[in-house]
C-alpha positions as MATLAB code, in Angstrom:
seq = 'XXXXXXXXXXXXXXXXXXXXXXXXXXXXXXXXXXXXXXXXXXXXXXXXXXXXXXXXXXXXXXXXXXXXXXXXXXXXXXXXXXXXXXXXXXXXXXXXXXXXXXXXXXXXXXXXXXXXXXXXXXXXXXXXXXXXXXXXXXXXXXXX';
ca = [
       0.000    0.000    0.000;
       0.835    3.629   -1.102;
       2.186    5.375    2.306;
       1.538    9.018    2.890;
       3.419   10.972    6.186;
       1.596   14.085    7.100;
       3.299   16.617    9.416;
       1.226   19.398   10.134;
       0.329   20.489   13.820;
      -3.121   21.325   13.803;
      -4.571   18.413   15.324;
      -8.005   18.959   12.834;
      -6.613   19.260    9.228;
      -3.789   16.251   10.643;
      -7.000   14.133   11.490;
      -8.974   15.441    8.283;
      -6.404   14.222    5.888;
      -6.066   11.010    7.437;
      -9.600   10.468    7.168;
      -9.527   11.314    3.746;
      -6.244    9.942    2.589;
      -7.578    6.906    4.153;
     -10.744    6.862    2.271;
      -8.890    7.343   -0.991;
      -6.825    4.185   -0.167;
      -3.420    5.363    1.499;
      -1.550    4.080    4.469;
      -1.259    7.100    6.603;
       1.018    8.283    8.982;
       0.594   11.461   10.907;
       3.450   13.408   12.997;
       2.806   16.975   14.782;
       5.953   18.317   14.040;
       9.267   18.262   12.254;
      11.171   16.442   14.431;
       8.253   13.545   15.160;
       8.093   13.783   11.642;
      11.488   13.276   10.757;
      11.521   10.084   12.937;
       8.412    8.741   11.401;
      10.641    9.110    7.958;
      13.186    7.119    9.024;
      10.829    4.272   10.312;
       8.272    4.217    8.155;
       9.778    5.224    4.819;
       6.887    7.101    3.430;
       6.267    7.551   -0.074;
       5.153   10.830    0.270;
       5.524   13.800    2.774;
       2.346   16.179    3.022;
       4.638   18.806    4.607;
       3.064   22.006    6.631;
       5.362   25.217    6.533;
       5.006   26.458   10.210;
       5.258   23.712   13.268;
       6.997   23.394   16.532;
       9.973   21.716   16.541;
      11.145   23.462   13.258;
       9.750   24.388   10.190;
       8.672   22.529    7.320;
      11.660   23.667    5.515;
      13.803   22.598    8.157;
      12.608   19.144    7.615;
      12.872   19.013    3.883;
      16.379   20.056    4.274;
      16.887   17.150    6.646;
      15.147   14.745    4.378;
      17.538   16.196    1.725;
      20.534   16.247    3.642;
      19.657   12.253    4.332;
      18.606   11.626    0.638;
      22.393   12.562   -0.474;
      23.844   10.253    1.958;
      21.265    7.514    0.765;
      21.964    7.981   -2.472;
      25.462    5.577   -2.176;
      22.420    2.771   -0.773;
      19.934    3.538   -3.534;
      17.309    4.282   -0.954;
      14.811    5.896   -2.503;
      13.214    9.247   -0.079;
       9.366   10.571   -0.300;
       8.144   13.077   -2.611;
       7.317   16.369   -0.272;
       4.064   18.323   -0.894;
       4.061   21.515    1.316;
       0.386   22.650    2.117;
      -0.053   25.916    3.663;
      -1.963   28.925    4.536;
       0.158   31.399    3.796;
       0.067   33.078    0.530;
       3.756   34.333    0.477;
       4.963   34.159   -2.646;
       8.567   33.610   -1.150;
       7.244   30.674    0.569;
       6.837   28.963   -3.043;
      10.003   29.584   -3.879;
      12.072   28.456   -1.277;
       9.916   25.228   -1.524;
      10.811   24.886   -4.919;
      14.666   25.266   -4.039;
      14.315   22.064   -1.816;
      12.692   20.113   -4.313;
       9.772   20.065   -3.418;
       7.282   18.038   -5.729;
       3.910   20.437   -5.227;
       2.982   23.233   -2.892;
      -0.551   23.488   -2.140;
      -2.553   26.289   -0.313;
      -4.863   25.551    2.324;
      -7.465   25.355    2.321;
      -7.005   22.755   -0.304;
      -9.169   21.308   -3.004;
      -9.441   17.436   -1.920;
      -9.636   16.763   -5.652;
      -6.513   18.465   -6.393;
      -4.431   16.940   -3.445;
      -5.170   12.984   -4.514;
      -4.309   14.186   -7.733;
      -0.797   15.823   -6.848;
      -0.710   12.808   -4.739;
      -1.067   10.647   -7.482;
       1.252   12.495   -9.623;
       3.707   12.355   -7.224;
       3.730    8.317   -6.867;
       3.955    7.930  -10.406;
       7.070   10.112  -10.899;
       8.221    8.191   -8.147;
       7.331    4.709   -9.455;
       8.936    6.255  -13.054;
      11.956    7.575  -11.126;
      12.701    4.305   -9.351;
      12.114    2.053  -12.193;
      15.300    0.027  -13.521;
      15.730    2.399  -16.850;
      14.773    5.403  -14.535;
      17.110    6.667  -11.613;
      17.412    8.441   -8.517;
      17.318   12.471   -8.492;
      19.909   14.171   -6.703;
      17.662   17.913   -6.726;
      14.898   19.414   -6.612;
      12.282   20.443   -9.982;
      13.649   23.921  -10.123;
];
């Protein structure tokens, strides 16, 4: 089963996207903030990382650096890392960027379409699955 970490501290839209990630057929994990969420990573190996900007315990960016940071030293194993989605509220335009400079896959403003997020969900898996195929590799970046 497809396995989706979210890390987001409000304890409603944490327990709203289980519910529906659930319903739409995803294993999902849920951490309150970065550093519960980093561990969850390493245990769990997610396939995707629904990543909230502003938490306790460090940011979201914060944590996509570390999941970066551990990507590059995976990369020697072959180990392949999630896809991060950042959701947030804010509408700073900065915000997009800087998620784009850690490679992020998608950045999504909440309050979210549900429609939209299984899709970028979706979308996500299959560049993964494409990615980690045996004619495909392993990306060392971000999509700038």
């Amino acid at each position: 089963m497809r396995r989706v970490l979210v890390v987001d501290d409000d304890r409603d839209i944490a327990r709203a996207l289980r519910v529906r990630l659930r319903a739409a057929g995803y294993d999902v994990l849920v951490a309150r903030d970065a550093r519960r969420g980093f561990r969850c990573l390493q245990l769990h190996r997610p396939d995707v990382v629904l990543l909230d900007i502003s938490m306790p315990g460090g940011t979201g960016f914060d944590l996509a650096e570390k999941i970066r940071e551990e990507q590059r030293r995976e990369l020697r194993k072959l180990t392949r890392l999630p896809e991060i989605i950042f959701m947030t509220a804010s509408r700073v335009f900065t915000l997009r960027q800087q998620a784009r400079e850690l490679g992020s896959f998608a950045f999504i403003e909440k309050p979210y379409d549900p429609a939209v997020l299984i899709d970028t969900i979706e979308a996500a898996l299959q560049v993964r699955a494409r990615e980690s195929a045996p004619t495909g590799g392993l990306r060392a970046g971000g999509r700038g």
